[in-house]
C-alpha positions in Angstrom: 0.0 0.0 0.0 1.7 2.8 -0.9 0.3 6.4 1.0 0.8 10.2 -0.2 3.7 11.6 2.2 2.0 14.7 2.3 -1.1 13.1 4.5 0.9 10.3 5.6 0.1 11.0 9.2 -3.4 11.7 8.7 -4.5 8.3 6.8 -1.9 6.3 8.8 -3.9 7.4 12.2 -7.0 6.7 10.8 -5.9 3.2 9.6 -4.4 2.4 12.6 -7.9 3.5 14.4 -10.4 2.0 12.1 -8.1 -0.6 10.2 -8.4 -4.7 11.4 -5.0 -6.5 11.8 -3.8 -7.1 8.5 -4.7 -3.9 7.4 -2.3 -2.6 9.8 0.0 -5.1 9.2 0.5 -4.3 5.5 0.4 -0.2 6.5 3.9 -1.0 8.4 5.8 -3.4 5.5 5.3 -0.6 3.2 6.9 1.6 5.4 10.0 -0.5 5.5 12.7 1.4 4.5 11.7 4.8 5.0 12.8 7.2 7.0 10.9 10.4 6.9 9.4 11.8 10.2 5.8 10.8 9.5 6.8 7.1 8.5 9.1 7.0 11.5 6.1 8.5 13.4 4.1 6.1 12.4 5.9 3.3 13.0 6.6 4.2 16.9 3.0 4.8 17.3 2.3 1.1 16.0 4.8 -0.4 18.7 2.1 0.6 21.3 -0.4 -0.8 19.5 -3.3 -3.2 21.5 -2.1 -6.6 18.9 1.0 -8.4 19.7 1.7 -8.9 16.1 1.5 -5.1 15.1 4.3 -4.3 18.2 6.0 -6.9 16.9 6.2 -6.0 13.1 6.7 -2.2 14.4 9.9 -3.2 16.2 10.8 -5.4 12.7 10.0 -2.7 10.4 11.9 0.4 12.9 15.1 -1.9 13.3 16.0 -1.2 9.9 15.8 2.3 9.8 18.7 4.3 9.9 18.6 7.1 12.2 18.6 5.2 14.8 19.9 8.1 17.5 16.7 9.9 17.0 14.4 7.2 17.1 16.1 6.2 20.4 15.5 9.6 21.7 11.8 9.6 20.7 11.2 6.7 22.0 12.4 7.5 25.7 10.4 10.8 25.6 7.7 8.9 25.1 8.3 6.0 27.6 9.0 8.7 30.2 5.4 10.4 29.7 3.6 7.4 31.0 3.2 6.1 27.4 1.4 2.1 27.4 3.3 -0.3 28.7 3.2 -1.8 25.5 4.9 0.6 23.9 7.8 0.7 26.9 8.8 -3.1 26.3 8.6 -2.8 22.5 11.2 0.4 22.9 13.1 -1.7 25.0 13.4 -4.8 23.2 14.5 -2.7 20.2 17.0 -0.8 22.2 18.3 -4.5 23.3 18.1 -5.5 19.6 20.2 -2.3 18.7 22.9 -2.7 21.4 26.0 -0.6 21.4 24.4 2.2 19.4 21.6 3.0 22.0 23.9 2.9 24.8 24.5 6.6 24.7 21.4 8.0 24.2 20.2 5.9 27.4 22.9 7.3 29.2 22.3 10.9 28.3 18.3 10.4 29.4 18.8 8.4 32.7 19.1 11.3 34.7 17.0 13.6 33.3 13.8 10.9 33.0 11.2 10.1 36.1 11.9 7.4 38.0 9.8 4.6 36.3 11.6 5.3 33.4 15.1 5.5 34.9 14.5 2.0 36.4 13.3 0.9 32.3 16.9 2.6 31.6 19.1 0.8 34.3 17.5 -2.9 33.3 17.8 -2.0 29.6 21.3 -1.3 30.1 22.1 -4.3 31.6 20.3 -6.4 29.4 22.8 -4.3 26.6 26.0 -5.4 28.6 28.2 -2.9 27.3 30.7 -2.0 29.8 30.4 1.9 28.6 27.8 1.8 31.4 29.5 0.6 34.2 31.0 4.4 35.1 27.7 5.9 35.3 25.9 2.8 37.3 28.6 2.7 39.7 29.2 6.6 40.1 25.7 8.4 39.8 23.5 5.8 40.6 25.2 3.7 43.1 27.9 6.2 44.3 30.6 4.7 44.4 32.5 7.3 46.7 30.2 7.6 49.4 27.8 4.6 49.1 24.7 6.3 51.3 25.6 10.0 50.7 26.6 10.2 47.0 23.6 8.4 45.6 21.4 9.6 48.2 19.3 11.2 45.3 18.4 7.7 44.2 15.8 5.6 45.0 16.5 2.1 46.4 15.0 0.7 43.8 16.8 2.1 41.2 19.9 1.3 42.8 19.1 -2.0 43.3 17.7 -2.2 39.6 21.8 -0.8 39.2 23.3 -3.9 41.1 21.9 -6.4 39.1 22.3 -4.5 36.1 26.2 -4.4 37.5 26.3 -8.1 37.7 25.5 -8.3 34.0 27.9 -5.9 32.8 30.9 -6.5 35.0 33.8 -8.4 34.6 35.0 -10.6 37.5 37.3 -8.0 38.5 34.8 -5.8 39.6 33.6 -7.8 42.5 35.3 -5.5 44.9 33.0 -3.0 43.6 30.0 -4.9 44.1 31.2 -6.2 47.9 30.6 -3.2 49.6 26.7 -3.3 49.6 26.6 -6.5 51.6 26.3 -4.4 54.5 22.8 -5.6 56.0 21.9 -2.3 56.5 19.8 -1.5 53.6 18.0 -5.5 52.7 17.0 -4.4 49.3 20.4 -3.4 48.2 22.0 -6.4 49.9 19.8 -9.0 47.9 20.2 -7.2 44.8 24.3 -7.3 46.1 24.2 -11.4 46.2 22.4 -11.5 43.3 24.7 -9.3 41.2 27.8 -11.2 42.7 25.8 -14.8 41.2 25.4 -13.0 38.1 29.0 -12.0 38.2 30.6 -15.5 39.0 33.7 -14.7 40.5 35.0 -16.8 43.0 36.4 -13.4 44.7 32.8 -12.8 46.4 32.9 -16.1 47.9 34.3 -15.3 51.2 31.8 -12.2 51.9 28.7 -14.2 50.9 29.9 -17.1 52.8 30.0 -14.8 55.8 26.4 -13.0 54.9 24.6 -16.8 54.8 25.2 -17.0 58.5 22.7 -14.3 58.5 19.1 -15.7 58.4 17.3 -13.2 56.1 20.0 -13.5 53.5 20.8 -17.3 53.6 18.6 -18.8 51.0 20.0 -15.6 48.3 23.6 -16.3 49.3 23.7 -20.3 49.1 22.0 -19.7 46.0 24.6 -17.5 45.0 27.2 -20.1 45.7 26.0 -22.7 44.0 25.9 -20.9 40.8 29.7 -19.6 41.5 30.7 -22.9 41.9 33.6 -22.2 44.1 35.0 -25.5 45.8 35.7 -23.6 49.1 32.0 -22.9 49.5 31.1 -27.1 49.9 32.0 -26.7 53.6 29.6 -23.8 54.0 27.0 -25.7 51.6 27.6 -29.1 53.6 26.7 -27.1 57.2 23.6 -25.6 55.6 22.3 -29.1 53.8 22.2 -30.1 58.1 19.7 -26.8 58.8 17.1 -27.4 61.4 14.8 -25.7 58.1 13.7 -27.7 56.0 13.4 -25.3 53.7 17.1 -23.9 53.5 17.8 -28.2 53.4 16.5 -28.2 49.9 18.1 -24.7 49.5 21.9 -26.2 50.0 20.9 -29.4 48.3 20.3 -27.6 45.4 23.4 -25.4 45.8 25.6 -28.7 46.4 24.4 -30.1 42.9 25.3 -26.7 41.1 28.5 -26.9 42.6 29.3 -30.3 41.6 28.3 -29.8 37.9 30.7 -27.0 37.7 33.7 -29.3 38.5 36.4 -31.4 36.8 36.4 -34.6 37.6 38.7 -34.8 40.3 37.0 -32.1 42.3 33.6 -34.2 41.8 35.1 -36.7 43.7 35.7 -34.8 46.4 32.4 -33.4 46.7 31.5 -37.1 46.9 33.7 -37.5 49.6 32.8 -34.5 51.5 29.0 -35.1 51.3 29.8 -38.8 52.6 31.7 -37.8 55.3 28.8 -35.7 56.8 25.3 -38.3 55.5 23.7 -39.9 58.0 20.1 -41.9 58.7 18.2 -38.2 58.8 19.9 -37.3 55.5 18.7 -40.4 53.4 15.0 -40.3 54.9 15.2 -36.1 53.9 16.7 -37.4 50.3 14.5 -40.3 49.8 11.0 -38.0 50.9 12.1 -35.8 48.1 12.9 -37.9 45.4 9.3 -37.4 44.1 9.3 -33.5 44.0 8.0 -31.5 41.1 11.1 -29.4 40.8 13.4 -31.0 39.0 16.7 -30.0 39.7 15.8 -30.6 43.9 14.0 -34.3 42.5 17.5 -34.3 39.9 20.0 -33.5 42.9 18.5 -36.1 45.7 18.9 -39.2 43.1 22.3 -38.0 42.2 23.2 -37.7 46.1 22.0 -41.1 47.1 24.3 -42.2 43.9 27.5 -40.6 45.5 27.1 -42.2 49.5 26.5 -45.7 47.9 22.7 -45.9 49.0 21.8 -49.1 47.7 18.6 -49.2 50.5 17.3 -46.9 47.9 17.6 -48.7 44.6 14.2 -50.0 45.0 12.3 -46.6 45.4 15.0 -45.3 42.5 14.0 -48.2 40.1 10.5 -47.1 39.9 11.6 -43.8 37.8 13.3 -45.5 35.3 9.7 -46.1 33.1 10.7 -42.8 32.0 14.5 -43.5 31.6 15.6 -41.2 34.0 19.5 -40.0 33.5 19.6 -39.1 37.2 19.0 -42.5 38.3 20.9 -44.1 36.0 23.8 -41.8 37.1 23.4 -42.4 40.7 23.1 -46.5 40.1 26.8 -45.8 38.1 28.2 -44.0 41.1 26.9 -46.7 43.5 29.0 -49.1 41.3 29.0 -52.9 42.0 26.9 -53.0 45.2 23.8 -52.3 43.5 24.2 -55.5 41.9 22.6 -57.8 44.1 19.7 -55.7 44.5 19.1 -55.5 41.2 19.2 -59.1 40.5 16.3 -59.5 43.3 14.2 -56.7 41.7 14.9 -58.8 38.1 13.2 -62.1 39.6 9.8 -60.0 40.6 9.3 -58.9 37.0 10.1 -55.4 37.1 11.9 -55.3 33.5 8.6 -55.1 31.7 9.4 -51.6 30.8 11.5 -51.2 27.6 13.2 -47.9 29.3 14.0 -49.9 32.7 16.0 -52.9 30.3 17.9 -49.9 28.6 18.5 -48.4 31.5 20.1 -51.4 33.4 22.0 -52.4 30.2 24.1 -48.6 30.2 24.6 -48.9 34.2 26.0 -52.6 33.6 27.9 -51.0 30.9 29.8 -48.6 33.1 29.8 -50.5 35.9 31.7 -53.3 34.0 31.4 -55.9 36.5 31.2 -60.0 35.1 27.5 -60.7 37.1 26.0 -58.8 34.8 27.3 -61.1 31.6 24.4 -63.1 31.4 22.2 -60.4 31.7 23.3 -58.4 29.2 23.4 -61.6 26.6 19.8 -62.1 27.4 18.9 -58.4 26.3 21.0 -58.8 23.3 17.3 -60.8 22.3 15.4 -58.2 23.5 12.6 -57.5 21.0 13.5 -53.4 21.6 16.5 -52.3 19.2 17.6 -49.4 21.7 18.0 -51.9 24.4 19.8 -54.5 22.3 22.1 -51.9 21.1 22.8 -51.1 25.1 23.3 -54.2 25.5 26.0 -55.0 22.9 27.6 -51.5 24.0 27.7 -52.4 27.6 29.5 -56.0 26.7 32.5 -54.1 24.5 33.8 -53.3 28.0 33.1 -56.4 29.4 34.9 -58.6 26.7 33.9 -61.7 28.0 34.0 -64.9 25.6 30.3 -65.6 26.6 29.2 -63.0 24.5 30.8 -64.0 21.2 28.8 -65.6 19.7 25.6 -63.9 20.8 27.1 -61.1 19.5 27.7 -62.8 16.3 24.1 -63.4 16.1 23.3 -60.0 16.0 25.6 -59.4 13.2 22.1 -59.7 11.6 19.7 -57.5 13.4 17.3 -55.5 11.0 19.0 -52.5 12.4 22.4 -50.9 11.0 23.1 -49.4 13.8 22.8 -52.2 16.4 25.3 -54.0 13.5 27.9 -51.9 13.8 27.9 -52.0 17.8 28.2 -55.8 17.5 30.9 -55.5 15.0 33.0 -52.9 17.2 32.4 -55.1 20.5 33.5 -58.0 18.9 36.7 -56.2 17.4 37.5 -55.8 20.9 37.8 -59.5 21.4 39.9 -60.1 18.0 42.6 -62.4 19.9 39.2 -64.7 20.8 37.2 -64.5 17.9 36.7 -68.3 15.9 38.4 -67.3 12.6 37.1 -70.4 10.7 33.7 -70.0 11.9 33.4 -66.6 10.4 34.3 -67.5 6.9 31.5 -70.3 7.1 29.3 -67.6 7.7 30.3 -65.8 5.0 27.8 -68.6 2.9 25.1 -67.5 5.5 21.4 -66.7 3.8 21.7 -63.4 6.3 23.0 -60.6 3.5 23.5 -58.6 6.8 25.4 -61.3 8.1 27.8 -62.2 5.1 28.8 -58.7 5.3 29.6 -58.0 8.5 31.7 -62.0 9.0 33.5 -60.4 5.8 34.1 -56.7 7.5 35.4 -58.8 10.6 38.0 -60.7 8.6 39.4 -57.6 6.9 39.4 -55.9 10.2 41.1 -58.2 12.0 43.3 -58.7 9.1 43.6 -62.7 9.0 44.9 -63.3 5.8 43.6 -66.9 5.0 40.3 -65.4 4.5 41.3 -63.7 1.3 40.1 -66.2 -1.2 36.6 -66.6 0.8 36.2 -62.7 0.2 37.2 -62.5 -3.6 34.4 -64.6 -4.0 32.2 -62.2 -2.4 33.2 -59.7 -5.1 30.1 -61.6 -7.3 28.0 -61.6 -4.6 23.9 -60.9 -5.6 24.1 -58.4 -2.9 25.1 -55.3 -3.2 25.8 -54.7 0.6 28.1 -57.7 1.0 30.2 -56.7 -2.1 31.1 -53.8 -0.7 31.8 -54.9 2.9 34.2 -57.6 0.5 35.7 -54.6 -1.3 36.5 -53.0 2.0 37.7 -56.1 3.9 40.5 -56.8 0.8 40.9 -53.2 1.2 42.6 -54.0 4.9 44.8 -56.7 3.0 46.5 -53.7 0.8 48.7 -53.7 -1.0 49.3 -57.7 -0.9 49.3 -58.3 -5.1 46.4 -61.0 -4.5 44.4 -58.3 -2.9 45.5 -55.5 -5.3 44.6 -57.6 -8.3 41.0 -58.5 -6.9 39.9 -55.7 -5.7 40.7 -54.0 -9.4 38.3 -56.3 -10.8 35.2 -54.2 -8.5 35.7 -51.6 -10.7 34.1 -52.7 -13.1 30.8 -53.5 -10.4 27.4 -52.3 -11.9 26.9 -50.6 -8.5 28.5 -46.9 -8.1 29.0 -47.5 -4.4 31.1 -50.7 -4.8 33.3 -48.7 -7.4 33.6 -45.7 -4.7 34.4 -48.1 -2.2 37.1 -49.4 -4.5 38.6 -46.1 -4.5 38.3 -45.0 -1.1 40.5 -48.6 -0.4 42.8 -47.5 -3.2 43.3 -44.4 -1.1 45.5 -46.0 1.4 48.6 -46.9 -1.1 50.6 -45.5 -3.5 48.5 -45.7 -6.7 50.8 -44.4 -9.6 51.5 -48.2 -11.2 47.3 -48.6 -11.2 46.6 -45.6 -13.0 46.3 -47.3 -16.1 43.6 -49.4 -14.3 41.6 -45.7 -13.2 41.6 -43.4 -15.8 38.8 -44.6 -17.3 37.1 -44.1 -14.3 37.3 -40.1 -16.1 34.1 -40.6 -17.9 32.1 -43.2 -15.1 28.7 -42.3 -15.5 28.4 -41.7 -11.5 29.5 -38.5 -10.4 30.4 -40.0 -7.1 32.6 -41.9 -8.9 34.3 -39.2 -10.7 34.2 -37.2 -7.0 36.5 -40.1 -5.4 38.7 -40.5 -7.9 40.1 -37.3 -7.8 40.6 -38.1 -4.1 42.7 -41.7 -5.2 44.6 -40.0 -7.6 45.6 -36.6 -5.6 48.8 -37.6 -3.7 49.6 -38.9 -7.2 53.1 -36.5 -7.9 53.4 -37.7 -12.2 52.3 -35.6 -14.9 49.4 -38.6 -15.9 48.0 -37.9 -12.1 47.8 -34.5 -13.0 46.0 -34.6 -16.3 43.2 -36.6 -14.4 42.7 -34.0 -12.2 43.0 -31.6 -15.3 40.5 -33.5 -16.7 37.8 -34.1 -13.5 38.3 -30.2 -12.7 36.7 -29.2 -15.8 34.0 -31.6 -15.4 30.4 -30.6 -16.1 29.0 -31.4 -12.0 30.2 -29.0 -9.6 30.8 -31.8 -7.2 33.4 -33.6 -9.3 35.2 -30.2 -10.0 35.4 -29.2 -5.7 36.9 -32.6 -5.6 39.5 -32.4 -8.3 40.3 -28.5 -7.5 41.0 -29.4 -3.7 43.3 -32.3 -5.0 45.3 -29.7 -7.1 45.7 -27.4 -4.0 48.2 -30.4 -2.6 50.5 -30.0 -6.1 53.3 -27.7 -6.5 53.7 -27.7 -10.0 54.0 -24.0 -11.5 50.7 -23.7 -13.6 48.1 -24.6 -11.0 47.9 -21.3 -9.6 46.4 -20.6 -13.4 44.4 -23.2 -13.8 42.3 -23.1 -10.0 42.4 -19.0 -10.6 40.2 -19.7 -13.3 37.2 -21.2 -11.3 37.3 -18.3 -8.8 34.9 -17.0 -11.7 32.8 -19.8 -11.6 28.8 -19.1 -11.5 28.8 -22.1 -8.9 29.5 -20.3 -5.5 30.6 -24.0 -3.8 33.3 -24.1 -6.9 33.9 -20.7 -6.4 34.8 -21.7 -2.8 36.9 -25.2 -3.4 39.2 -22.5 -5.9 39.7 -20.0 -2.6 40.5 -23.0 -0.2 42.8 -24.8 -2.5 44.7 -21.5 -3.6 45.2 -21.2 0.7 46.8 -25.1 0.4 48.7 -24.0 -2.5 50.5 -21.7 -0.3 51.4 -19.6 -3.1 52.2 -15.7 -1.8 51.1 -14.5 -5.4 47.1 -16.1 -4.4 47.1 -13.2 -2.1 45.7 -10.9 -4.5 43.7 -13.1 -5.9 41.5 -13.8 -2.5 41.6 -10.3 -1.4 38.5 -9.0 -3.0 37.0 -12.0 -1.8 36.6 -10.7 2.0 34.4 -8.2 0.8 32.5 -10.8 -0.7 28.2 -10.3 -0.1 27.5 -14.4 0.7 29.2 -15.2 4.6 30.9 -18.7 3.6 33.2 -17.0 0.5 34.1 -14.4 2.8 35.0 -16.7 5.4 36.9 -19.0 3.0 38.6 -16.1 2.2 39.7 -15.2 5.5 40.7 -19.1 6.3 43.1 -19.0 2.9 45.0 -15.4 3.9 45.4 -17.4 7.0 47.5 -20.0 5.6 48.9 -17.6 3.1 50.2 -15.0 6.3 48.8 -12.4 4.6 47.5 -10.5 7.7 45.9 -7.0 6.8 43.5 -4.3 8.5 40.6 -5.4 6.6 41.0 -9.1 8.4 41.7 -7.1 11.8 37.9 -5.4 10.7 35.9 -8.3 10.1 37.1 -9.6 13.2 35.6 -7.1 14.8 32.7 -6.4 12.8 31.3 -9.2 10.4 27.9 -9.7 10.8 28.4 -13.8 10.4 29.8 -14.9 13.5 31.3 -18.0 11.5 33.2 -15.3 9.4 34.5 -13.0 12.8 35.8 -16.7 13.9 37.6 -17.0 10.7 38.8 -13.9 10.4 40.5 -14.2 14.3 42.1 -17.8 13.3 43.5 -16.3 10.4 45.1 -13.4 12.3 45.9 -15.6 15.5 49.9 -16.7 14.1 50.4 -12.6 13.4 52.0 -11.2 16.4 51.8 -7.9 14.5 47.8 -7.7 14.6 46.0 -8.4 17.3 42.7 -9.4 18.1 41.0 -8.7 21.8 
């Protein structure tokens, strides 16, 4: 809809009044992009608008304009008349969205605004986090001379709205300027103190607000406090508070002590352990267990994980009923309890209590870590389970076990309908490769079981036993497709034994693409220069994943015939075969490469485009450098990134790097730009 400027503000008003939703909607996306007073006008009367969707849109549309200083100013004179409240958090969510740029203007207005509005100010600031604010918090609002005298022209409120504002905004250094509100003296500003000091995270506060939770109106805030700092001096504190007469402050320090503990390394996690251990008694496991059912997850959450740590095995029986919903808590704290759950668990087996499918799984990953032999039978009964995530447990939890038991069980699953559960069996049965029946597994490779020929053949490649050889040529002609391949890989491990060489040529000639990639991705592992008569038909296969992997064969390849393959596949007609064949070139050092990949920096295809800029970086030739410059200016994010990454290798640090550091708009690209800079000691990047 397109208005007369002239009565802009007349027929937008009269819209706005009369119009239904979409109506209004479409009056804002046609003022997108304009930035004449009446459209601006317009736009801040729709953020306090009675629809969710117009404010909304509003803040979209007014984002993009571009005199943003004015419209920040505007919007705080408005705010600060007692405008809507809808209209206040639309203002503020844009100045949030803005950032840095409305950091000034909300200085300049927070002392010359009402108090509500100050207070809007403060929090907006904070939510901002620019430390440009941290002067005037600290100095006007908080005083940081004179703490009652200098900001005595404050309200508490806003001064505690300036605390926690502080604890967003300040780095861990500034604790000491935060510490001297924990006075007592004012309760508003000393709550808004600990919470500022949590927000913070410094483990310098953690001697003041271990002191303060001695005091009973501020102990809940401060444990709190502690627990999200994480300091490992505070458990002592923590531990004498989890013994409170309250209840209440009980669950308080519980929490606290599983906060704590998360924020650890694992040596510090067992001495939380120990230190909660040391102090648990009979009162402690009745308080734990009576709370194991709680709504609030993290107090349910931390009670489980404590019973784990002091070995509570009275409790498995209660704990066992929560895992119909697989919980990770209680599989955590039945780890931690370790083998003496064992027994217990065994009883609660004979009364029937694995008819849930996420109990079985459950019991299979705890058997797993636990890695203790009683559970052997167990875990080759669920490797029958008619649930594939608790069969795949199962055969997981046995790779650490690596008892002979389990062989051939495991061997039996080498068939399961699911791939994945496959592949578990395979790897758990690599780790027994010293015990595995060698001539067994070449009988099964005549198996009915597709599933199963492949996998016996994957096993004997694996484990490398070389009388299996013939038995896996013959796969080669196998009807299915699957079990060629597996063959194709299994010779693969034989490389480069002549008899292995010689058969595993003949694959490429396989009707099926995949079995002539897997050819070439075996081929990979030797030198291929006597064989290249043998691939460069492979130039004109009809797959293009085909074509893709044998640029990849024939890259390390240092003769001229190597190169005129990749000659060849670079100026194929797929852009997939050419980002294959140009990254191949990037390894060479021969002097007309840089020609021939500068060329396909031109290329209409941007992933092309971007193989050229990366392989010119591996080239490692200084005179790419102009060549990728104009590049970082580049309008799509991952060519301007590749860009960066290739001046990286080339050490061609500059100022326009040093920029986009700074100031890309794609965070992938800032990263980029700051690991290409990072081996310059001459530009820096903070």
């Amino acid at each position: 809809m397109e208005l007369n400027v002239v009565n802009l503000q007349e027929e937008i008003e009269r819209q706005f009044k009369n119009g239904d939703v979409p109506t209004r909607l479409n009056i804002l996306k046609s003022l997108l992009g304009k930035n004449d007073e009446a459209s601006i006008g317009c736009m801040i009367e729709a953020m306090g608008d009675s629809e969710w969707q117009i404010r909304k849109e509003a803040i979209t549309v007014l984002s993009k304009a571009e005199d943003k200083t004015r419209i920040i100013h505007t919007l705080i004179e408005r705010i600060s008349n007692n405008d809507n409240v809808g209209r206040r958090n639309a203002a503020v969510e844009l100045f949030v969205h803005w950032g840095k740029v409305a950091v000034e203007p909300l200085l300049f207005h927070l002392k010359k605004v009402n108090e509500d509005t100050q207070k809007v100010l403060i929090d907006t600031l904070g939510d901002i986090r620019d430390p440009r604010a941290i002067s005037t918090l600290l100095s006007d609002i908080l005083g940081e001379g004179s703490l009652e005298e200098a900001s005595a022209g404050f309200a508490d409120n806003l001064r505690s709205a300036a605390l926690e504002a502080l604890g967003k905004l300040c780095p861990p250094e500034s604790v000491e300027q935060i510490l001297p509100f924990l006075n007592k003296n004012n309760p508003l500003l000393t709550f808004s103190a600990i919470k500022a000091l949590e927000l913070i995270g410094s483990s310098l506060a953690t001697p003041r607000l271990i002191a303060i939770s001695k005091e009973k109106m501020f102990q809940r805030a401060a444990l709190e406090a502690l627990g999200v700092i994480g300091d490992l001096s505070a458990i002592d504190c923590l531990l004498d508070s989890f013994h409170s007469s309250s209840e209440n402050i009980r669950r308080v320090a519980l929490k606290a002590i599983i906060r704590l503990e998360s924020k650890q390394n694992d040596k510090n996690k067992r001495q939380v352990w120990q230190s909660v251990k040391a102090i648990y008694n009979d009162q402690d496991y009745t308080f734990l267990l009576s709370i194991t059912g709680h709504a609030d997850p993290l107090l349910k959450g931390g009670a489980i994980r404590v019973l784990g740590w002091v070995s509570e095995v009275r409790s498995v029986p209660t704990l066992v009923s929560f895992l119909n919903d697989y919980n990770d808590d209680v599989v955590t704290a039945f780890i931690a309890m370790g083998p003496p759950i064992l027994p217990e668990l065994n009883k609660l087996l004979d009364r029937g209590v694995w008819e849930s499918e996420n109990t079985r799984l459950a019991v299979a990953t705890v058997w797993g870590e636990i890695v203790h032999p009683e559970g052997v039978p167990l875990l080759i009964d669920l490797l029958r389970d008619n649930a594939m995530s608790v069969r795949k447990a199962a055969a997981h939890a046995l790779e650490k076990m690596r008892s002979k038991e389990a062989i051939m069980p495991l061997i039996a699953l080498l068939k399961d309908p699911y791939h994945e559960v496959q592949e578990i069996a395979r790897q758990t049965l690599l780790t027994m490769r010293s015990d595995l029946p060698k001539d067994e597994l070449i009988q099964i490779l005549g198996e009915q079981s597709a599933s199963l020929r492949a996998n016996a053949a994957l096993l004997l490649g694996e484990i490398g036993y070389q009388p299996a050889i013939s038995h896996l040529v013959f796969l080669l002609k196998d009807s299915d497709e699957e079990v060629r391949r597996a063959a194709v890989y299994a010779l693969g491990s034989f490389l480069p034994l002549p008899q292995a060489v010689k058969s595993i040529l003949t694959a490429l000639g396989d009707e099926d693409y995949r079995v002539r990639v897997a050819v070439l991705k075996a081929l990979e592992t030797i030198p291929v220069d006597p064989l290249l008569n043998d691939l460069s038909s492979l130039v004109y296969d009809e797959n293009i994943w085909v074509r893709s992997a044998l640029a990849r064969t024939v890259g390390s390849i240092a003769s001229k015939e190597g190169l005129q393959i990749l000659l060849k596949l670079s100026e194929d007609s797929t852009g997939v075969v050419k980002i294959s064949a140009l990254l191949a070139l990037g390894h060479r050092r021969e002097p007309e490469i840089l020609g021939l990949i500068r060329r396909h920096l031109a290329s209409e295809d941007r992933d092309v485009k971007k193989a050229a800029i990366v392989a010119l970086g591996t080239l490692g030739d200084p005179n790419a450098v102009s060549l990728i410059a104009p590049f970082l200016d580049n309008p799509y994010w991952e060519l301007r990134a590749a860009a960066a990454v290739t001046m990286g290798n080339l050490r061609a640090a500059s100022d326009k790097l040093l920029e986009m550091a700074h100031s890309d708009e794609d965070p992938l690209v800032r990263d980029a730009a700051r690991s290409a800079l990072s081996p310059h000691p001459d530009k820096t990047v903070s």
